[in-house]
Each structure stands twice: as structure tokens, then as C-alpha cells.
KEFI-916245 format. One record per atom (N, C-alpha, C): residue in one letter; residue number from 1; x, y, z; atom name. Coordinates in steps of 0.05 Angstrom, whole numbers, plus 32768, in hexadecimal, padded with zeros to 4 digits. Example, Ala and Ser with C-alpha at 12.3 -4.5 7.8 and 13.67 -1.06 7.14 Angstrom:
A  1  8108  7F8E  809C  N
A  1  80F6  7FA6  809C  CA
A  1  8108  7FBE  809C  C
S  2  8101  7FD3  808E  N
S  2  8111  7FEB  808F  CA
S  2  8102  8001  809D  C
//
This chain:
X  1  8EC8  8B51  88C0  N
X  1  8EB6  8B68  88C0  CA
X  1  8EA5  8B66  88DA  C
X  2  8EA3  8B7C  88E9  N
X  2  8E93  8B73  8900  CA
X  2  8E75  8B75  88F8  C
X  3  8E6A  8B64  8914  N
X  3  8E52  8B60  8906  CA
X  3  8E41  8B40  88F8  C
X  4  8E5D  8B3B  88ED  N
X  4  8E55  8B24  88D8  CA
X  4  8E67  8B08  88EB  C
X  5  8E5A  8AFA  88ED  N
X  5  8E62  8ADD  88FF  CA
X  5  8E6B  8AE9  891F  C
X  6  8E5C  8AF7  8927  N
X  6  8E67  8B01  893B  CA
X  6  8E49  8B04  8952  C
X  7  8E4A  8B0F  896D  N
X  7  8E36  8B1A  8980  CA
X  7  8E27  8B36  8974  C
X  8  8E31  8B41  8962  N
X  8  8E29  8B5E  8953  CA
X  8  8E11  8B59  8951  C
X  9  8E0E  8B47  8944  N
X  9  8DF3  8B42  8932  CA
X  9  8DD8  8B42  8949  C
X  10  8DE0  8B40  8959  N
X  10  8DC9  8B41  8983  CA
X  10  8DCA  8B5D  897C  C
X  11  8DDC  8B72  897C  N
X  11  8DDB  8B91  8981  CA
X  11  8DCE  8B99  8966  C
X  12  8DCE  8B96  8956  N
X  12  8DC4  8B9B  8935  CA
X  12  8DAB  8B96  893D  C
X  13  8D9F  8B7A  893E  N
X  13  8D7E  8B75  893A  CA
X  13  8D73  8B85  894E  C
X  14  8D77  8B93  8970  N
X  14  8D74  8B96  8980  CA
X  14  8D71  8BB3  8979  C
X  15  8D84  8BCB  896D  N
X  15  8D87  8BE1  895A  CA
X  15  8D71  8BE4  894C  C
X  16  8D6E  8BCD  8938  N
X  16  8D5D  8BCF  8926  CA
X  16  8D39  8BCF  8939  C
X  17  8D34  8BBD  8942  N
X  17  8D23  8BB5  8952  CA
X  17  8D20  8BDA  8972  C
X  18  8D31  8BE6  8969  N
X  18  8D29  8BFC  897B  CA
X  18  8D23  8C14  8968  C
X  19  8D27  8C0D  8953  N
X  19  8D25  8C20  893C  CA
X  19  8D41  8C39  893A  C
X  20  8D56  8C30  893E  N
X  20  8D6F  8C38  8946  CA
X  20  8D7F  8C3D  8926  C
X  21  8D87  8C50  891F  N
X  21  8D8D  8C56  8900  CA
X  21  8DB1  8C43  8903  C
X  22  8DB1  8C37  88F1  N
X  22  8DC5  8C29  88EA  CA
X  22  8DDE  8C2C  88D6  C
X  23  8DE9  8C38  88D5  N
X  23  8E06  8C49  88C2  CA
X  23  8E19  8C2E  88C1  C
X  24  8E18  8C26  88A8  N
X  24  8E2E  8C11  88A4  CA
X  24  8E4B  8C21  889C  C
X  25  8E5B  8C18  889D  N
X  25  8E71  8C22  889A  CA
X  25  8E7E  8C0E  8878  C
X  26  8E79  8C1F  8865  N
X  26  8E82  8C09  8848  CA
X  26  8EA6  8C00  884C  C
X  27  8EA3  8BE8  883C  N
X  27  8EB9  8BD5  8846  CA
X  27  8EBF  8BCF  881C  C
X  28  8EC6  8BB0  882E  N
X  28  8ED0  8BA6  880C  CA
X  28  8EB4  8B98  8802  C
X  29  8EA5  8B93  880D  N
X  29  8E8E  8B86  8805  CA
X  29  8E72  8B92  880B  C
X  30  8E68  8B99  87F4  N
X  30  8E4B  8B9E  87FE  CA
X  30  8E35  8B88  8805  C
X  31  8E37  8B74  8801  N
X  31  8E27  8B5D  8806  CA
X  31  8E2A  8B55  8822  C
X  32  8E48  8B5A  8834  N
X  32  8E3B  8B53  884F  CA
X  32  8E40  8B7A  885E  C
X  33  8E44  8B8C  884E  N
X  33  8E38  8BA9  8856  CA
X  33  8E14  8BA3  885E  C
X  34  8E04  8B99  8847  N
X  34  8DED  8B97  8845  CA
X  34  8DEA  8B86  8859  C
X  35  8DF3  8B68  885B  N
X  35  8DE9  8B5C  8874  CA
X  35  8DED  8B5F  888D  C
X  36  8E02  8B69  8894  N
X  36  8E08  8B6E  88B6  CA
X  36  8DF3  8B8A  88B6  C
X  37  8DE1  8B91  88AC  N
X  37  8DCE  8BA4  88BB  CA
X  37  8DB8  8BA4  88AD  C
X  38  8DB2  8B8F  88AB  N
X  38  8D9C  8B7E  88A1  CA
X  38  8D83  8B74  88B6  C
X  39  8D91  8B6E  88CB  N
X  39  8D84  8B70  88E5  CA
X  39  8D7E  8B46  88DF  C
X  40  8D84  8B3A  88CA  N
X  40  8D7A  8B20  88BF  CA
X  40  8D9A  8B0B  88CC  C
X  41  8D8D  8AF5  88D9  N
X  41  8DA3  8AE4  88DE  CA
X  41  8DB0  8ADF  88CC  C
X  42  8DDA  8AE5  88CD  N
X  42  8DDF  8ADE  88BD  CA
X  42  8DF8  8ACA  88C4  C
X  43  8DEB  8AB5  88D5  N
X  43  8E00  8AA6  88E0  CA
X  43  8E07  8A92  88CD  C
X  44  8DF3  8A8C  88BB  N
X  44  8DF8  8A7B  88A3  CA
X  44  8DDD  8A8D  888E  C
X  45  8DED  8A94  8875  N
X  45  8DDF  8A97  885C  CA
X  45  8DF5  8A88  8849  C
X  46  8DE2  8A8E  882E  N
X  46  8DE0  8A89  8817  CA
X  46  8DE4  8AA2  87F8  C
X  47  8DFF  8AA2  87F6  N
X  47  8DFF  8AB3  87E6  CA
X  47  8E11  8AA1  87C7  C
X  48  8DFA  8AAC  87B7  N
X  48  8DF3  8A97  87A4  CA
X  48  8E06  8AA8  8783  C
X  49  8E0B  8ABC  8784  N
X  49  8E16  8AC7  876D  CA
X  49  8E02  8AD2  875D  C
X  50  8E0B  8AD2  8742  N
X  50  8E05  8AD5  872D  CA
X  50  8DED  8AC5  8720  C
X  51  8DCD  8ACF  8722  N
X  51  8DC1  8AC0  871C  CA
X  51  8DC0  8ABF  86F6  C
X  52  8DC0  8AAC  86EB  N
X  52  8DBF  8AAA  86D0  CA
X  52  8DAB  8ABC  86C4  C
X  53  8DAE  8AC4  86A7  N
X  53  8DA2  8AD2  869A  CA
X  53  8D87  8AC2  868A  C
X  54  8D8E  8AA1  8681  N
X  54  8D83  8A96  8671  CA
X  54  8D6E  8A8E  8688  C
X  55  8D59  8A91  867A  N
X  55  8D3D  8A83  8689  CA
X  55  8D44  8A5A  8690  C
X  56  8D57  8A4B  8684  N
X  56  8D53  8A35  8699  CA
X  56  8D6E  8A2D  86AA  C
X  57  8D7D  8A44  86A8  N
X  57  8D90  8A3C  86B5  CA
X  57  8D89  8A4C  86D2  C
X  58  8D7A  8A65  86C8  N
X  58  8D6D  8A6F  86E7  CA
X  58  8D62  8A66  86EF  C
X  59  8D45  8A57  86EC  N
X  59  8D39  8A46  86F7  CA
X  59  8D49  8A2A  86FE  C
X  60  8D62  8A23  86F1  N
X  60  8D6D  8A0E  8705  CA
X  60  8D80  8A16  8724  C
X  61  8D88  8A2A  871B  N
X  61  8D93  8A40  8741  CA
X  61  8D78  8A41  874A  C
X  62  8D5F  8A4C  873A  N
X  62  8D4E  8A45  8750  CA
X  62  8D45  8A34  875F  C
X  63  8D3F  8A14  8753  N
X  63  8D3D  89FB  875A  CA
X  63  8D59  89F2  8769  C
X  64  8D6A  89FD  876B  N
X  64  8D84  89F5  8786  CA
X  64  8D81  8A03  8799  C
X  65  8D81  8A21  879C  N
X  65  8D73  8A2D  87B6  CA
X  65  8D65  8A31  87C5  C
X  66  8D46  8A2C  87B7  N
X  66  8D31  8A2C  87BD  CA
X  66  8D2F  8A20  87D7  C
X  67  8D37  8A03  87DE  N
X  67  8D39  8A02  8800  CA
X  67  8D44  8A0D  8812  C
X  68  8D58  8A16  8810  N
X  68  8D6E  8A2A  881B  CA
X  68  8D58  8A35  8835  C
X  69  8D5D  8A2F  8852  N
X  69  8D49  8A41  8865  CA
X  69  8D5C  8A5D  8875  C
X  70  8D6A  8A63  8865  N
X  70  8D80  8A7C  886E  CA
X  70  8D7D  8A92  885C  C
X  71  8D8B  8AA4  8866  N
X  71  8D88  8AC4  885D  CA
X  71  8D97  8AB2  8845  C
X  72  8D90  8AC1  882B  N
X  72  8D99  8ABB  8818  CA
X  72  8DA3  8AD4  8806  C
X  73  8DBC  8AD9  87F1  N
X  73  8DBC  8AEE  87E0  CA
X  73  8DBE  8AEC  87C7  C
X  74  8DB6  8AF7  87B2  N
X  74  8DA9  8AE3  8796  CA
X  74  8DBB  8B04  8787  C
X  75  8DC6  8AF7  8773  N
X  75  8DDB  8B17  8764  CA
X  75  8DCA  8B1D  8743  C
X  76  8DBE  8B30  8741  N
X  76  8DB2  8B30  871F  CA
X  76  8DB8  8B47  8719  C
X  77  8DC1  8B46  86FC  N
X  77  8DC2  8B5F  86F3  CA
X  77  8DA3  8B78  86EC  C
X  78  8DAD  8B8C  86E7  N
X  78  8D95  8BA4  86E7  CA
X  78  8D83  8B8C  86D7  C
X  79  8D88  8B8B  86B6  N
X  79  8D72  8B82  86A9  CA
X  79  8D6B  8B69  86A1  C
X  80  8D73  8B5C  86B9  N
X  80  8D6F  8B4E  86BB  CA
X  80  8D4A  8B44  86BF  C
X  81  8D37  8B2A  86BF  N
X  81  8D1F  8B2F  86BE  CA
X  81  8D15  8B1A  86DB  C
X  82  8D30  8B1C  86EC  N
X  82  8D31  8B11  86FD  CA
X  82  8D0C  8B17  8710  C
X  83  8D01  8B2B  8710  N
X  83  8CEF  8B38  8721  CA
X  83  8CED  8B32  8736  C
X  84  8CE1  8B1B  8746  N
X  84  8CD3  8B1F  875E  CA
X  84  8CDB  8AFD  8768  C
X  85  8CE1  8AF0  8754  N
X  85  8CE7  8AD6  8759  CA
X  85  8CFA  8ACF  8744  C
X  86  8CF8  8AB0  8743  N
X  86  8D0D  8A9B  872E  CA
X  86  8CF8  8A8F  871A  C
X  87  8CF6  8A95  870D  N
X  87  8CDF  8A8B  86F7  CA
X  87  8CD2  8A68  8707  C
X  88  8CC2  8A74  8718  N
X  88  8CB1  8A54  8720  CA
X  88  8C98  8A59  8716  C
X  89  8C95  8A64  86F9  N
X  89  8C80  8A5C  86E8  CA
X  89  8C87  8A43  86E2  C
X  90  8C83  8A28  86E3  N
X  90  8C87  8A0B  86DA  CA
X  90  8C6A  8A0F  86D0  C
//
């Protein structure tokens, strides 16, 4: 896909950064649709799946990613009560 492990990603942030409207072209994946015009380095991320539904098995994906210093992509369903974080109420 261009764009993705490639020099693209210089013309994208540079786009984005001129305020330049960006038209992705949909492919087989929306997860790197979304990141190659993201304007976010994506020379190395983290795309983590399916976060669990049960409150300690999500908070254990949370306690494995949580250092992760890369663009990262986290997958939840609608009703899920995922909100704003990984349950780090401890």
C-alpha cells in the first residue's frame, strides 16, 4: 500500500501540516487506510486486536501495552465500556 513503510509518509505529514485535504483511496484494510493519512509515524506501530470484553483480561492487554512508545491500534466493539482508557482504576 503506498504510503505505509515507504518515503509517503514525508509527503502526508507535510499535506497534513499545510492543511492540504487528504482522499485515501479504500483498499483491503481499513486500519492502515486510517494510518497512512494519519499524518502519525508509522514506521513501527502496534496493532493489538481485539481488546477483551471481561474487565481483567482488559486490564491485562492493558498492563502489556501500556509501554509501547509507538502509534498504537486497540480493536473494541460498539458496546463495549472500553471509554477513554483500559480500566487503570487499580
Amino acid at each position: 500500500m503506498p504510503v505505509f513503510s515507504d518515503r509517503g509518509q514525508i509527503l502526508i505529514r507535510k499535506a497534513i501540516d499545510q492543511r492540504i485535504k487528504i482522499i485515501p483511496v479504500p483498499g483491503a484494510s481499513s486500519l492502515m487506510l486510517a494510518l497512512t493519512v494519519s499524518g502519525f509515524s508509522i514506521d513501527q506501530f502496534l496493532f493489538y486486536g481485539w481488546i477483551s470484553p471481561k474487565k481483567e483480561a482488559r486490564r491485562a492487554d492493558g498492563e502489556e501495552i501500556i509501554g509501547f512508545r509507538r502509534c498504537g491500534c486497540l480493536t473494541t466493539s460498539d458496546n463495549s465500556p472500553f471509554g477513554t482508557n483500559i480500566d487503570n482504576s487499580k
